[in-house]
PDB file with SEQRES, HELIX, SHEET and CRYST1 records, atoms N, CA, C and O in Angstrom:
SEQRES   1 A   84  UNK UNK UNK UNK UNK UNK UNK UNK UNK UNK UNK UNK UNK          
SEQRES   2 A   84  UNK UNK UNK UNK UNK UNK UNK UNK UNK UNK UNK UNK UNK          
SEQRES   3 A   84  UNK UNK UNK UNK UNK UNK UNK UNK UNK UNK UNK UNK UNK          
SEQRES   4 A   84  UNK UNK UNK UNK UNK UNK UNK UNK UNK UNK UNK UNK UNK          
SEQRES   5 A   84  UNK UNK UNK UNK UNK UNK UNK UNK UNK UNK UNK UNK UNK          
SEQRES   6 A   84  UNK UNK UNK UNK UNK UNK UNK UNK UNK UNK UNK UNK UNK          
SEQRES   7 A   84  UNK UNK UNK UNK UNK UNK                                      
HELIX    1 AA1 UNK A   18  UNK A   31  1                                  14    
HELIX    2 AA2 UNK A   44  UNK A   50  1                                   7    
HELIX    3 AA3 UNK A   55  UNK A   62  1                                   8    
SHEET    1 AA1 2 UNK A  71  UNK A  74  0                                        
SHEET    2 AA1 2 UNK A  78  UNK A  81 -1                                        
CRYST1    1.000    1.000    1.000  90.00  90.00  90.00 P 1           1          
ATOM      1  N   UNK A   1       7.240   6.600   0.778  1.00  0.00           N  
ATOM      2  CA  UNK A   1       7.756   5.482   0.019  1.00  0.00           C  
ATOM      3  C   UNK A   1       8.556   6.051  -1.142  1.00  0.00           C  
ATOM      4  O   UNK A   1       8.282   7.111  -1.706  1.00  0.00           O  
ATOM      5  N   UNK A   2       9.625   5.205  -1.461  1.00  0.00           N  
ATOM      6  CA  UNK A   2      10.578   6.211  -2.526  1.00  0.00           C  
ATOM      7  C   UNK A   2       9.803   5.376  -4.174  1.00  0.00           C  
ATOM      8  O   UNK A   2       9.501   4.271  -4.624  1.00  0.00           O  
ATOM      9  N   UNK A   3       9.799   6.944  -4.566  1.00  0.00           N  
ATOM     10  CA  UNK A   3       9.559   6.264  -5.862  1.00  0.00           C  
ATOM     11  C   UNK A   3       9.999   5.167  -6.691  1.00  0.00           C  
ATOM     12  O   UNK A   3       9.517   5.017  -7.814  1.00  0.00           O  
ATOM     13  N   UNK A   4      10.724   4.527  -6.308  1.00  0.00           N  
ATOM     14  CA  UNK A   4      11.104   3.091  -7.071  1.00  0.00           C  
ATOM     15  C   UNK A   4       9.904   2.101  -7.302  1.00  0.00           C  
ATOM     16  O   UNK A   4       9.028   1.786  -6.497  1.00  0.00           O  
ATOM     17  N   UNK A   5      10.089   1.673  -8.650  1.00  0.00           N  
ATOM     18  CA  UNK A   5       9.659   0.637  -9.834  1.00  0.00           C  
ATOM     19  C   UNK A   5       9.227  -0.438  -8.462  1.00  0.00           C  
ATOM     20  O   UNK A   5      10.027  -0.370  -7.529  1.00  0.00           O  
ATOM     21  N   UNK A   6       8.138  -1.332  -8.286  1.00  0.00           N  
ATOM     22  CA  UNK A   6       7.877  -2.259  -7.334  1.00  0.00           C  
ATOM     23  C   UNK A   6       7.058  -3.078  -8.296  1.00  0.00           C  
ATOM     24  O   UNK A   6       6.324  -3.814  -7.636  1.00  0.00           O  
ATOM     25  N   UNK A   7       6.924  -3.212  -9.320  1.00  0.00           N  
ATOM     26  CA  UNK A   7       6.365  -4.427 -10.182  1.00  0.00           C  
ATOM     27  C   UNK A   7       6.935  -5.465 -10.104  1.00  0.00           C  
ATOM     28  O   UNK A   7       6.176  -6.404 -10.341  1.00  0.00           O  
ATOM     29  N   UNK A   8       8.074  -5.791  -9.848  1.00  0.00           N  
ATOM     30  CA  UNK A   8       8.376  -7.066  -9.258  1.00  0.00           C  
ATOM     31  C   UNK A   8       7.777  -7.838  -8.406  1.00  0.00           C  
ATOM     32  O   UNK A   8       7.656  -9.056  -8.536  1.00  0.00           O  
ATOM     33  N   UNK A   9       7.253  -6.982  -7.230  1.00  0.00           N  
ATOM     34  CA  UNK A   9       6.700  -7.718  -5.652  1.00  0.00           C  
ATOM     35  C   UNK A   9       5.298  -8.541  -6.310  1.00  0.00           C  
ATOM     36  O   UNK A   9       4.880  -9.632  -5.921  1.00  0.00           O  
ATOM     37  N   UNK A  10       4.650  -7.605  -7.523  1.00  0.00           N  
ATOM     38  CA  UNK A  10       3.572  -8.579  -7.698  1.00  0.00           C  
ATOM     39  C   UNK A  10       3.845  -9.299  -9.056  1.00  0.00           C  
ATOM     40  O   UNK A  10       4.342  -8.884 -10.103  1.00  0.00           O  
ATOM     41  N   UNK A  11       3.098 -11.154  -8.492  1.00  0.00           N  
ATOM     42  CA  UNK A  11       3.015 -11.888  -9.202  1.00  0.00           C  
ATOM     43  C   UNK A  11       1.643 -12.564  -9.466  1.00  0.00           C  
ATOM     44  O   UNK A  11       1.053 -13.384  -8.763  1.00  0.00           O  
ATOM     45  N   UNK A  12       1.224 -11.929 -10.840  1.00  0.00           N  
ATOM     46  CA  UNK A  12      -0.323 -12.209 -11.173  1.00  0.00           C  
ATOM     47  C   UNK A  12      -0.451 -13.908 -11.150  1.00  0.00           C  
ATOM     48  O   UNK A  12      -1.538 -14.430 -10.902  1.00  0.00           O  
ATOM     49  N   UNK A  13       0.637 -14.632 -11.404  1.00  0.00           N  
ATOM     50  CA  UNK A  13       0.423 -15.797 -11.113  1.00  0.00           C  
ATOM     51  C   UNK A  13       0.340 -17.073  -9.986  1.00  0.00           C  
ATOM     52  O   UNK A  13       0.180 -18.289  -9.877  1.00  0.00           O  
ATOM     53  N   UNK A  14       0.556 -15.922  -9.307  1.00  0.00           N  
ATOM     54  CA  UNK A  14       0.026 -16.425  -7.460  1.00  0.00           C  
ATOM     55  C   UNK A  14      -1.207 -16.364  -6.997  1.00  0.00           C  
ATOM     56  O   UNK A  14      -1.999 -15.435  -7.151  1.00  0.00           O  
ATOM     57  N   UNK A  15      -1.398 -17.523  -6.332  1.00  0.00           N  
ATOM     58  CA  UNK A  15      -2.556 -18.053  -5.576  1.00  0.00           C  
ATOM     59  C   UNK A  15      -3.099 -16.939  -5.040  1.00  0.00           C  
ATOM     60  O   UNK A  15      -4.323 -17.065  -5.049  1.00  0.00           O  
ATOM     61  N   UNK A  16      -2.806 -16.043  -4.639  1.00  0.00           N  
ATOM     62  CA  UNK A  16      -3.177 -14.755  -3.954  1.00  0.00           C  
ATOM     63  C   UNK A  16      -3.659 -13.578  -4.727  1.00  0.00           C  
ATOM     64  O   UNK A  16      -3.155 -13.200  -5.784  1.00  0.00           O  
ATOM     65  N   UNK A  17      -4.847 -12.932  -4.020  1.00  0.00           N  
ATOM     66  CA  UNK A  17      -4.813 -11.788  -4.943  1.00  0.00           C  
ATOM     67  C   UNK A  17      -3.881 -10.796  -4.927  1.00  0.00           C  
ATOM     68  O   UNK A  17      -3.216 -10.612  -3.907  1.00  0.00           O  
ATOM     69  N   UNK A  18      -3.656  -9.798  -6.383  1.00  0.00           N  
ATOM     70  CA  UNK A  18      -2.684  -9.020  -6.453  1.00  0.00           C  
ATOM     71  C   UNK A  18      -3.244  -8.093  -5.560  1.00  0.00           C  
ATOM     72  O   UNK A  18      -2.217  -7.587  -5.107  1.00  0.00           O  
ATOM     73  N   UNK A  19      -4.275  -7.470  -4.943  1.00  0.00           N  
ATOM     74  CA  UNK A  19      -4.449  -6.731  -4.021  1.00  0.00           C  
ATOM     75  C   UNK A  19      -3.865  -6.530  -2.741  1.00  0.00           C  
ATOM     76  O   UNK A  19      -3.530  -5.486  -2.182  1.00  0.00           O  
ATOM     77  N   UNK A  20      -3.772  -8.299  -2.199  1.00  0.00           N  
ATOM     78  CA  UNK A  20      -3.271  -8.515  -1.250  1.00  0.00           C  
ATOM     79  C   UNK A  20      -2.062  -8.955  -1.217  1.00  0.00           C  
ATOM     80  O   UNK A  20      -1.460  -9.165  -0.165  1.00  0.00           O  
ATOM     81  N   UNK A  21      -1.443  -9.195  -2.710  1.00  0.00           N  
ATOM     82  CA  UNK A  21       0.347  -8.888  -2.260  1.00  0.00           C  
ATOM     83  C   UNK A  21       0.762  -7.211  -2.568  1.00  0.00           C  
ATOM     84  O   UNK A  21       1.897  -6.752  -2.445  1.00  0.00           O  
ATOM     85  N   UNK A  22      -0.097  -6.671  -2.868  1.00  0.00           N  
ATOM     86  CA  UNK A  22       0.824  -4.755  -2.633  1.00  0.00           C  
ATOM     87  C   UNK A  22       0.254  -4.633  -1.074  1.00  0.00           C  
ATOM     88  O   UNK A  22       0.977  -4.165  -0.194  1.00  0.00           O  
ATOM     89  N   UNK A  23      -0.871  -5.014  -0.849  1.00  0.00           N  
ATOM     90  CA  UNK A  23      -1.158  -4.718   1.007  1.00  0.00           C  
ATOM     91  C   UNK A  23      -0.004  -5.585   1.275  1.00  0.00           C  
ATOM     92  O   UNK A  23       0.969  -4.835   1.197  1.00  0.00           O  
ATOM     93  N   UNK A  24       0.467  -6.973   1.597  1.00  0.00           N  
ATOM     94  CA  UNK A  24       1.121  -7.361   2.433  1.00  0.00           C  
ATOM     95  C   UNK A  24       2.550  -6.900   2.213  1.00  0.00           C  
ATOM     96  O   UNK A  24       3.178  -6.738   3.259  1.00  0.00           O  
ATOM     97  N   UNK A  25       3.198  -6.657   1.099  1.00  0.00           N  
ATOM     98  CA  UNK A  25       4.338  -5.480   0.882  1.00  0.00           C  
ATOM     99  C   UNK A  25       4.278  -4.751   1.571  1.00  0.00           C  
ATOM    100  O   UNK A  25       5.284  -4.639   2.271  1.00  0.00           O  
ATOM    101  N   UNK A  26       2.924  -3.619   1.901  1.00  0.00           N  
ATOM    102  CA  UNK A  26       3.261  -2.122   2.215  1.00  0.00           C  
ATOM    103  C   UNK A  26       3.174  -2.434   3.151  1.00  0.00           C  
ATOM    104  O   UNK A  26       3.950  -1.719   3.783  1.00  0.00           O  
ATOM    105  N   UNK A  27       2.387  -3.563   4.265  1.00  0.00           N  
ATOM    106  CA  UNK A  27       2.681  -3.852   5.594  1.00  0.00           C  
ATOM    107  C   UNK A  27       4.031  -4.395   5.979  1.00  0.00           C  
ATOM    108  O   UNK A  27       4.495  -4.205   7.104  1.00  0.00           O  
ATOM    109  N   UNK A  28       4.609  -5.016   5.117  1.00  0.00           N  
ATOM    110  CA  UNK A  28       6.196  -5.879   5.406  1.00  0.00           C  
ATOM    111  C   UNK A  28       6.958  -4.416   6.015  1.00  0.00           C  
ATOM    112  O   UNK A  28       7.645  -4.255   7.024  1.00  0.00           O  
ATOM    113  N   UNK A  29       6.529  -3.461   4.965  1.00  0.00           N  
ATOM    114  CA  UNK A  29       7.655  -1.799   5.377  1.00  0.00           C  
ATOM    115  C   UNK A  29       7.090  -1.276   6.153  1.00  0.00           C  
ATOM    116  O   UNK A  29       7.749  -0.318   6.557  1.00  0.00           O  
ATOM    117  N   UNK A  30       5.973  -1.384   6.735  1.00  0.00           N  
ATOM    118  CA  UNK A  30       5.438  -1.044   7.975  1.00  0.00           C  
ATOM    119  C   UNK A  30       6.220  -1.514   9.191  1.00  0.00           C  
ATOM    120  O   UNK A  30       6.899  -0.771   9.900  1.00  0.00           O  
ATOM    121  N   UNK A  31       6.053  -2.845   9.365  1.00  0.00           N  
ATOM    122  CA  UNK A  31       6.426  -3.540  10.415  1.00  0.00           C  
ATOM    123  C   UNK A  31       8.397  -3.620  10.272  1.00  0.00           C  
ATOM    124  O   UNK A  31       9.152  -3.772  11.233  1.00  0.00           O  
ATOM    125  N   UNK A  32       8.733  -3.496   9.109  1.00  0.00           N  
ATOM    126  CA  UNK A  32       9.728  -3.220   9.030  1.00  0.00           C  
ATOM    127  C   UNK A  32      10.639  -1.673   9.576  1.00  0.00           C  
ATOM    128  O   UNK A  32      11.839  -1.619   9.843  1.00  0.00           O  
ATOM    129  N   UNK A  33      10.095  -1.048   9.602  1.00  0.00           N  
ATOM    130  CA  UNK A  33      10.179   0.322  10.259  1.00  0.00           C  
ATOM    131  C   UNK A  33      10.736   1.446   9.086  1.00  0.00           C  
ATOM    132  O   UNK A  33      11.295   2.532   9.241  1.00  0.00           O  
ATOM    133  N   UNK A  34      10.305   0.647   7.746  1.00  0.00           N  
ATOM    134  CA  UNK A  34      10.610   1.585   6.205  1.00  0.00           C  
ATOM    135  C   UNK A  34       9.599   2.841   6.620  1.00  0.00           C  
ATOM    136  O   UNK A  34       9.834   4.046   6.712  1.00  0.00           O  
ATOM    137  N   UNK A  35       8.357   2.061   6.837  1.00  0.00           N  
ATOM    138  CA  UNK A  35       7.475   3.195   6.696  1.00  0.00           C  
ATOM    139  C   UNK A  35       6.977   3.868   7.676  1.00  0.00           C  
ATOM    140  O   UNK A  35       5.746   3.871   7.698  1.00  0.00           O  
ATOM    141  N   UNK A  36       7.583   4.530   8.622  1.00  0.00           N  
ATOM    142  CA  UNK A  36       6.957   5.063  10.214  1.00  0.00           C  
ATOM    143  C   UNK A  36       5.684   5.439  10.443  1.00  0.00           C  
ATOM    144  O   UNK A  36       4.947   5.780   9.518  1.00  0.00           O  
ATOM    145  N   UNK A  37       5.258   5.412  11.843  1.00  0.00           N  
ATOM    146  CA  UNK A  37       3.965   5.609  11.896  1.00  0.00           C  
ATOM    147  C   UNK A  37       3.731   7.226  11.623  1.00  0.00           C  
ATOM    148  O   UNK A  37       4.368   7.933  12.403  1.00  0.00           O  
ATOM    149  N   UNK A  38       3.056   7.818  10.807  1.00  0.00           N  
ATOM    150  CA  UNK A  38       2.127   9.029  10.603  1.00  0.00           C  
ATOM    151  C   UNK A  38       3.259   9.441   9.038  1.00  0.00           C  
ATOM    152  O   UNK A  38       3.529  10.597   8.714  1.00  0.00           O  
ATOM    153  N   UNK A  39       3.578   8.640   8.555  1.00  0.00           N  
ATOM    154  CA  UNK A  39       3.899   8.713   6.986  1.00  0.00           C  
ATOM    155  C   UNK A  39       3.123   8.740   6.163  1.00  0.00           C  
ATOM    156  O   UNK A  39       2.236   7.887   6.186  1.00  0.00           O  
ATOM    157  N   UNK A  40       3.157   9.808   5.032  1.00  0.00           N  
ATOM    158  CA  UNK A  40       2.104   9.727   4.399  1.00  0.00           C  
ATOM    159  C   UNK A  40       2.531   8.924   3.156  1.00  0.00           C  
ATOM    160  O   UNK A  40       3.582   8.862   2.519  1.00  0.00           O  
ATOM    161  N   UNK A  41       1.337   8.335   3.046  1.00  0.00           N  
ATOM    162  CA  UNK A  41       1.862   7.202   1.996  1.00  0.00           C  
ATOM    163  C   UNK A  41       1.438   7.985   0.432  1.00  0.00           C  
ATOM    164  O   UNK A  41       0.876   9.080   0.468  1.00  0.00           O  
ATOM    165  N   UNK A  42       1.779   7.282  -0.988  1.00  0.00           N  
ATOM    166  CA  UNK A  42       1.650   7.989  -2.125  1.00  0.00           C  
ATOM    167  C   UNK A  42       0.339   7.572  -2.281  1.00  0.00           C  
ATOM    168  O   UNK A  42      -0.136   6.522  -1.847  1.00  0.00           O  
ATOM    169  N   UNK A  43      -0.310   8.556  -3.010  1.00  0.00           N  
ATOM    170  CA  UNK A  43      -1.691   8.703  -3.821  1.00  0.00           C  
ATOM    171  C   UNK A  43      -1.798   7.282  -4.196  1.00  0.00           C  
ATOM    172  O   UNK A  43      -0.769   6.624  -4.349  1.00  0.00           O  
ATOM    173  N   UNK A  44      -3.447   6.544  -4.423  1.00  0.00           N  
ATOM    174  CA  UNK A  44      -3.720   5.423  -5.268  1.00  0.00           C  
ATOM    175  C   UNK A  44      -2.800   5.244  -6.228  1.00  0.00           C  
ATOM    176  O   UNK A  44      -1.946   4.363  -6.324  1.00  0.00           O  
ATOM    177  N   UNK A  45      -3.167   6.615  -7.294  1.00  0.00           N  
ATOM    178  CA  UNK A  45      -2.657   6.628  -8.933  1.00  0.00           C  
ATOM    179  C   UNK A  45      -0.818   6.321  -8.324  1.00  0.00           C  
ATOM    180  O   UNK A  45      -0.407   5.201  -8.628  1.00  0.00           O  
ATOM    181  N   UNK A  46      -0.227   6.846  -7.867  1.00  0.00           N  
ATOM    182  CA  UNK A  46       1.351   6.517  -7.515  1.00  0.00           C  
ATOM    183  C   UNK A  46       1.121   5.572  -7.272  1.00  0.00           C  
ATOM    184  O   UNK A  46       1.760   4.889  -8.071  1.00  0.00           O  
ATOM    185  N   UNK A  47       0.436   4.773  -6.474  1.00  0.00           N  
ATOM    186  CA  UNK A  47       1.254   3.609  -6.233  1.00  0.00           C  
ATOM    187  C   UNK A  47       0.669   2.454  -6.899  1.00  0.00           C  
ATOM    188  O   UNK A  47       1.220   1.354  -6.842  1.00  0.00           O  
ATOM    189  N   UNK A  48      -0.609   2.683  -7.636  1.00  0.00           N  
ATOM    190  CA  UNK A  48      -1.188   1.774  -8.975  1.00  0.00           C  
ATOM    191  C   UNK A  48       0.350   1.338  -9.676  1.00  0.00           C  
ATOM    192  O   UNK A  48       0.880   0.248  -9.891  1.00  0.00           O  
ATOM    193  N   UNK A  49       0.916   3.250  -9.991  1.00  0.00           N  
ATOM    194  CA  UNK A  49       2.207   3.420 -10.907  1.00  0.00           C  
ATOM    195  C   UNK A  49       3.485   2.422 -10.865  1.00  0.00           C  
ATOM    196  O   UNK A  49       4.080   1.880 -11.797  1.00  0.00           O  
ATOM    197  N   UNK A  50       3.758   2.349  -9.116  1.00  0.00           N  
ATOM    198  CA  UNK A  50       4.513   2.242  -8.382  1.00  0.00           C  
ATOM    199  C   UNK A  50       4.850   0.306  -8.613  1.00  0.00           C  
ATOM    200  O   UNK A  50       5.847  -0.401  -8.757  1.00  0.00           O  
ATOM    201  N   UNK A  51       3.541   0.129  -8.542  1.00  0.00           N  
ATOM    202  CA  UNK A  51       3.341  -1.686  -8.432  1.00  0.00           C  
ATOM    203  C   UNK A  51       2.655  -2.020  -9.455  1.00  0.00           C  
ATOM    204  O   UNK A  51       1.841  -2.943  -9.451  1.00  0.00           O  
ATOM    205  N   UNK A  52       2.884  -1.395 -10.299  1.00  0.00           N  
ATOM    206  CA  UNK A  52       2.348  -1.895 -11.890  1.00  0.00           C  
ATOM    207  C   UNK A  52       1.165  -2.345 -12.160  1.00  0.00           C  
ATOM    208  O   UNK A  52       1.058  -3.226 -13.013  1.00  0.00           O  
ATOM    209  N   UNK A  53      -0.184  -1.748 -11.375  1.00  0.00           N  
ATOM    210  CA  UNK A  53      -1.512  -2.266 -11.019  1.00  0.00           C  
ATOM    211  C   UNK A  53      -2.457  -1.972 -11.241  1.00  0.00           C  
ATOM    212  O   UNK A  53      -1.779  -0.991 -11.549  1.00  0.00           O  
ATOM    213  N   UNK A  54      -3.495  -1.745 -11.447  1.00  0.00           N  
ATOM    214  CA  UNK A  54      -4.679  -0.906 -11.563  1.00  0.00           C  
ATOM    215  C   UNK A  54      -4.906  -0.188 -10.849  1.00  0.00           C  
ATOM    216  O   UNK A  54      -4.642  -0.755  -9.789  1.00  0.00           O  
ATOM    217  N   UNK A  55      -5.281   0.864 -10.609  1.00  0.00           N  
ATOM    218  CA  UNK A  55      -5.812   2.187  -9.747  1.00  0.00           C  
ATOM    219  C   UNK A  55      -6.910   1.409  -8.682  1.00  0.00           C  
ATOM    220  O   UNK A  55      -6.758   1.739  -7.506  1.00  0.00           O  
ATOM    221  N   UNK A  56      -7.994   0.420  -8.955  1.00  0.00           N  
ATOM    222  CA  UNK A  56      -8.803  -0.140  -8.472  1.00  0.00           C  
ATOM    223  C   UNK A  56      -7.978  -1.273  -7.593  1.00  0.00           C  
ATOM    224  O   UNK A  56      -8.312  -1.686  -6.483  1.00  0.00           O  
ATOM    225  N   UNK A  57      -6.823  -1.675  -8.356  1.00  0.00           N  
ATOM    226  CA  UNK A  57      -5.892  -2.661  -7.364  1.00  0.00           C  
ATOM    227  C   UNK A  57      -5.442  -1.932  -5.799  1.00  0.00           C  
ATOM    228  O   UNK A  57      -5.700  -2.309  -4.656  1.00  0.00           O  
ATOM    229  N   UNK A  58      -4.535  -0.536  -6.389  1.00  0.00           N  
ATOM    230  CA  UNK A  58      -4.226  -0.123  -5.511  1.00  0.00           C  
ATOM    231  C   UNK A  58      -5.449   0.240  -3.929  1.00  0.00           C  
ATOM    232  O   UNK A  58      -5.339  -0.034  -2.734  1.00  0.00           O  
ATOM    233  N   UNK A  59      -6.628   1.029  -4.818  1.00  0.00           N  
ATOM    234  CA  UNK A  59      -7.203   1.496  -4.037  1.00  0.00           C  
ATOM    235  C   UNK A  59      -7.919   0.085  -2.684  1.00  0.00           C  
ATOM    236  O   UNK A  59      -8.082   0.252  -1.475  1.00  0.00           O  
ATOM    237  N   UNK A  60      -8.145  -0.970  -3.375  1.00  0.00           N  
ATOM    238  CA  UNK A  60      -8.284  -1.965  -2.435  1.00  0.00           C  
ATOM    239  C   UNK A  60      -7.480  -2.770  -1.904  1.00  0.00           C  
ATOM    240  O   UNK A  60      -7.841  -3.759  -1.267  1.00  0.00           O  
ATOM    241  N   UNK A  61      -6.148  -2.396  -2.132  1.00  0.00           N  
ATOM    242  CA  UNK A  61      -4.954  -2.398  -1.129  1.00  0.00           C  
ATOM    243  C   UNK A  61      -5.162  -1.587   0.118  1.00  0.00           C  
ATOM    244  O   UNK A  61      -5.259  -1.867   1.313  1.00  0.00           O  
ATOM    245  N   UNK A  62      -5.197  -0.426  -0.622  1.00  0.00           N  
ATOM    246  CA  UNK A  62      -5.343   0.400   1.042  1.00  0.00           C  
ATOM    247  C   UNK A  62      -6.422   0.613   1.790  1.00  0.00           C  
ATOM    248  O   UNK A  62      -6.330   1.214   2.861  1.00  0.00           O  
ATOM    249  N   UNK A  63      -7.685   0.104   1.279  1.00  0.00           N  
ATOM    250  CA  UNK A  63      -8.442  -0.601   2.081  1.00  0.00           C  
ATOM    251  C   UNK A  63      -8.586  -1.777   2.996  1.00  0.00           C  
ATOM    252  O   UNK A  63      -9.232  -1.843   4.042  1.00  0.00           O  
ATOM    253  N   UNK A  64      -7.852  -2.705   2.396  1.00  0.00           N  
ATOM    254  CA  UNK A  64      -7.262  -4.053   3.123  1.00  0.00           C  
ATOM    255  C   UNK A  64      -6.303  -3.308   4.367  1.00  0.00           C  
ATOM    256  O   UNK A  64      -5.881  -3.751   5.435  1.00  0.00           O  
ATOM    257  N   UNK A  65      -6.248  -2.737   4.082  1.00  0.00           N  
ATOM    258  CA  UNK A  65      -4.759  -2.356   5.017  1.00  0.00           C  
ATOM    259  C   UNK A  65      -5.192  -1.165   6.355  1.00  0.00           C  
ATOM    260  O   UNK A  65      -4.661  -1.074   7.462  1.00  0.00           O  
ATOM    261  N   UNK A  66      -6.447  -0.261   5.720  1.00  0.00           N  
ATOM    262  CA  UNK A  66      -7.100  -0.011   6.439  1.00  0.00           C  
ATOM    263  C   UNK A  66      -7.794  -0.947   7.754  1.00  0.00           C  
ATOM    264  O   UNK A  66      -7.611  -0.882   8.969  1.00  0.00           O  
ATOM    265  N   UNK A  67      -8.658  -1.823   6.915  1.00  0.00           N  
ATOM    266  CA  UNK A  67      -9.239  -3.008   7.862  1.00  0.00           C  
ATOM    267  C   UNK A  67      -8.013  -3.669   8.666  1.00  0.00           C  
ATOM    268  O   UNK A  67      -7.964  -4.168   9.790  1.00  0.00           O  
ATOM    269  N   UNK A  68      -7.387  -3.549   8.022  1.00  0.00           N  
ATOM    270  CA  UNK A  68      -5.999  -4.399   9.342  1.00  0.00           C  
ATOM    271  C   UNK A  68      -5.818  -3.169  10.321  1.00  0.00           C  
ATOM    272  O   UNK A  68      -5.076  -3.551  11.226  1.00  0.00           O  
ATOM    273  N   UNK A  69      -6.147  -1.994  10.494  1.00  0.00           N  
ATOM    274  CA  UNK A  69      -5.881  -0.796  11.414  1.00  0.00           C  
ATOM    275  C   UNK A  69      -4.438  -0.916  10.842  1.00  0.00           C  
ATOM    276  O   UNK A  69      -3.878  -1.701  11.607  1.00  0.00           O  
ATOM    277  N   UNK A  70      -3.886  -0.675  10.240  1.00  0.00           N  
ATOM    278  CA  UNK A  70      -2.308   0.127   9.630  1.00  0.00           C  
ATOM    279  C   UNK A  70      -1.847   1.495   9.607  1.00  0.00           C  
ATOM    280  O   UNK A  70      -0.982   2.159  10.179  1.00  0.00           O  
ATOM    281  N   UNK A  71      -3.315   1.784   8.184  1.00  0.00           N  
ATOM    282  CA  UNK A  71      -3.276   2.526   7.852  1.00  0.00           C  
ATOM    283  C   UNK A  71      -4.996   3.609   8.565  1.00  0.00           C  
ATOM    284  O   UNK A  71      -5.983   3.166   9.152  1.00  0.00           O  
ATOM    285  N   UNK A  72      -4.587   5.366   8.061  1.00  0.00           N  
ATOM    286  CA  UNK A  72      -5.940   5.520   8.530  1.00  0.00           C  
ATOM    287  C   UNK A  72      -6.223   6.781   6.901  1.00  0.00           C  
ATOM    288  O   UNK A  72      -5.219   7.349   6.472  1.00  0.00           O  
ATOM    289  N   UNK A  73      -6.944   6.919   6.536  1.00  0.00           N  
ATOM    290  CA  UNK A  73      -7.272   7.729   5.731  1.00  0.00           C  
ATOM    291  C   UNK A  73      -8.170   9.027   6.131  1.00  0.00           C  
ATOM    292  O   UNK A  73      -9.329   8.968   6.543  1.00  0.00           O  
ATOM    293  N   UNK A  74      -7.385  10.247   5.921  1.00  0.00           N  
ATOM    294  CA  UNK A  74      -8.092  11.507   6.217  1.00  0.00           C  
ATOM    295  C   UNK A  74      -8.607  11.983   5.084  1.00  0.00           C  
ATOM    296  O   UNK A  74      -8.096  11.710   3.998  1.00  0.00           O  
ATOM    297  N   UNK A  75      -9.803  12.840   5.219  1.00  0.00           N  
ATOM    298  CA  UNK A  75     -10.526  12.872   3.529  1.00  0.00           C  
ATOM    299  C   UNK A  75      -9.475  14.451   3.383  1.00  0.00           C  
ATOM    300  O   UNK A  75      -9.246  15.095   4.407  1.00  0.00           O  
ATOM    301  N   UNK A  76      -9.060  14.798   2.359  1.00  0.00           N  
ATOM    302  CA  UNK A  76      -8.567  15.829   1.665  1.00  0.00           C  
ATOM    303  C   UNK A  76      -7.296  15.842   2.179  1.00  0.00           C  
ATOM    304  O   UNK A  76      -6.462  16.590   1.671  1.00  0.00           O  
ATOM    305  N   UNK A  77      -6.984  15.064   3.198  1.00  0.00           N  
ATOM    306  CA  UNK A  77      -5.598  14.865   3.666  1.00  0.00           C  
ATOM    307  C   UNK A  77      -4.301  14.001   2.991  1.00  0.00           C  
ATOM    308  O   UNK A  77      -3.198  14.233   2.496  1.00  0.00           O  
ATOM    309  N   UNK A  78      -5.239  12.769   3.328  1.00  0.00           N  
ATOM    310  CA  UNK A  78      -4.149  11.590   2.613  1.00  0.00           C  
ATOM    311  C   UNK A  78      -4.512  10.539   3.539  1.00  0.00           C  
ATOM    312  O   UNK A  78      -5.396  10.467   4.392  1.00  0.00           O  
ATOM    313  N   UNK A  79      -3.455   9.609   3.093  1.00  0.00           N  
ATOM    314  CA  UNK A  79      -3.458   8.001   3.931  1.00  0.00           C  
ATOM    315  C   UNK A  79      -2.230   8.017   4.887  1.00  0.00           C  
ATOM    316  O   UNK A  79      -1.178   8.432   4.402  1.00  0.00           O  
ATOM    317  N   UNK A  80      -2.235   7.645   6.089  1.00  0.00           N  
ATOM    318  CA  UNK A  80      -1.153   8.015   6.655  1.00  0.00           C  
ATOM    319  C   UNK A  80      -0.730   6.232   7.664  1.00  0.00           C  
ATOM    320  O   UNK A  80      -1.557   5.505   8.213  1.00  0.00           O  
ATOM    321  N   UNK A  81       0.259   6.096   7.608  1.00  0.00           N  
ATOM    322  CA  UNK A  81       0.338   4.977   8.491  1.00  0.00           C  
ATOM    323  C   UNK A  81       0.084   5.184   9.760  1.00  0.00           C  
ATOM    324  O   UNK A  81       0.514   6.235  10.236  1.00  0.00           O  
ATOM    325  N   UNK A  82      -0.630   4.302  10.591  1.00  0.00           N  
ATOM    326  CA  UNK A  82      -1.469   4.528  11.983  1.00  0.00           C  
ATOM    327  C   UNK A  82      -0.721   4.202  12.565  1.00  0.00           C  
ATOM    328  O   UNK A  82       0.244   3.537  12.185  1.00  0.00           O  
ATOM    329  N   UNK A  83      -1.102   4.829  14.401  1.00  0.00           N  
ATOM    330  CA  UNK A  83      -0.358   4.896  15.399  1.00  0.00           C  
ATOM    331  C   UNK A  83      -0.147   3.155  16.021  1.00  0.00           C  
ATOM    332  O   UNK A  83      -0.440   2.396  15.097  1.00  0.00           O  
ATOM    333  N   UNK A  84       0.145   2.603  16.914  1.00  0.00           N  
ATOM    334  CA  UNK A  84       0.040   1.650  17.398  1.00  0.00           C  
ATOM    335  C   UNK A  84      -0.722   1.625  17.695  1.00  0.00           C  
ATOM    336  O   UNK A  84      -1.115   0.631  18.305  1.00  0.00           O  
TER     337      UNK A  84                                                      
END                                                                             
């Protein structure tokens, strides 16, 4: 994901949690073909950075996104977008 500013995408004043608009973002570039499958995506802290969020936001983003099978997380590896 390129380092660009993404605090825009979230709006704390939506019906939705902010968790689940940085998951449904990073899935939009998923399915969009931004983010290919076996990409490694940026650290929590980056992309807390990235989407103007809490570290705890991010990290249960990519848990959400996990549970959708998206993403898969290797321990000392990283988070990588999953195969089909």
């Amino acid at each position: 994901m390129a380092p660009e500013q993404l605090a825009p995408i979230v709006d704390p004043e939506a019906p939705v949690y902010v968790y689940v608009q940085v998951a449904d973002h990073i899935a939009a570039r998923i399915a969009a073909g931004r983010l290919k499958q076996g990409a490694r995506l940026p650290g929590e802290r980056d992309l807390a950075e990235q989407y103007g969020v809490a570290v705890g936001t991010a990290r249960r983003a990519v848990r959400e996104l996990r549970e959708r099978g998206l993403l898969v997380t290797l321990p000392a590896k990283g988070t990588f977008v999953a195969g089909r």
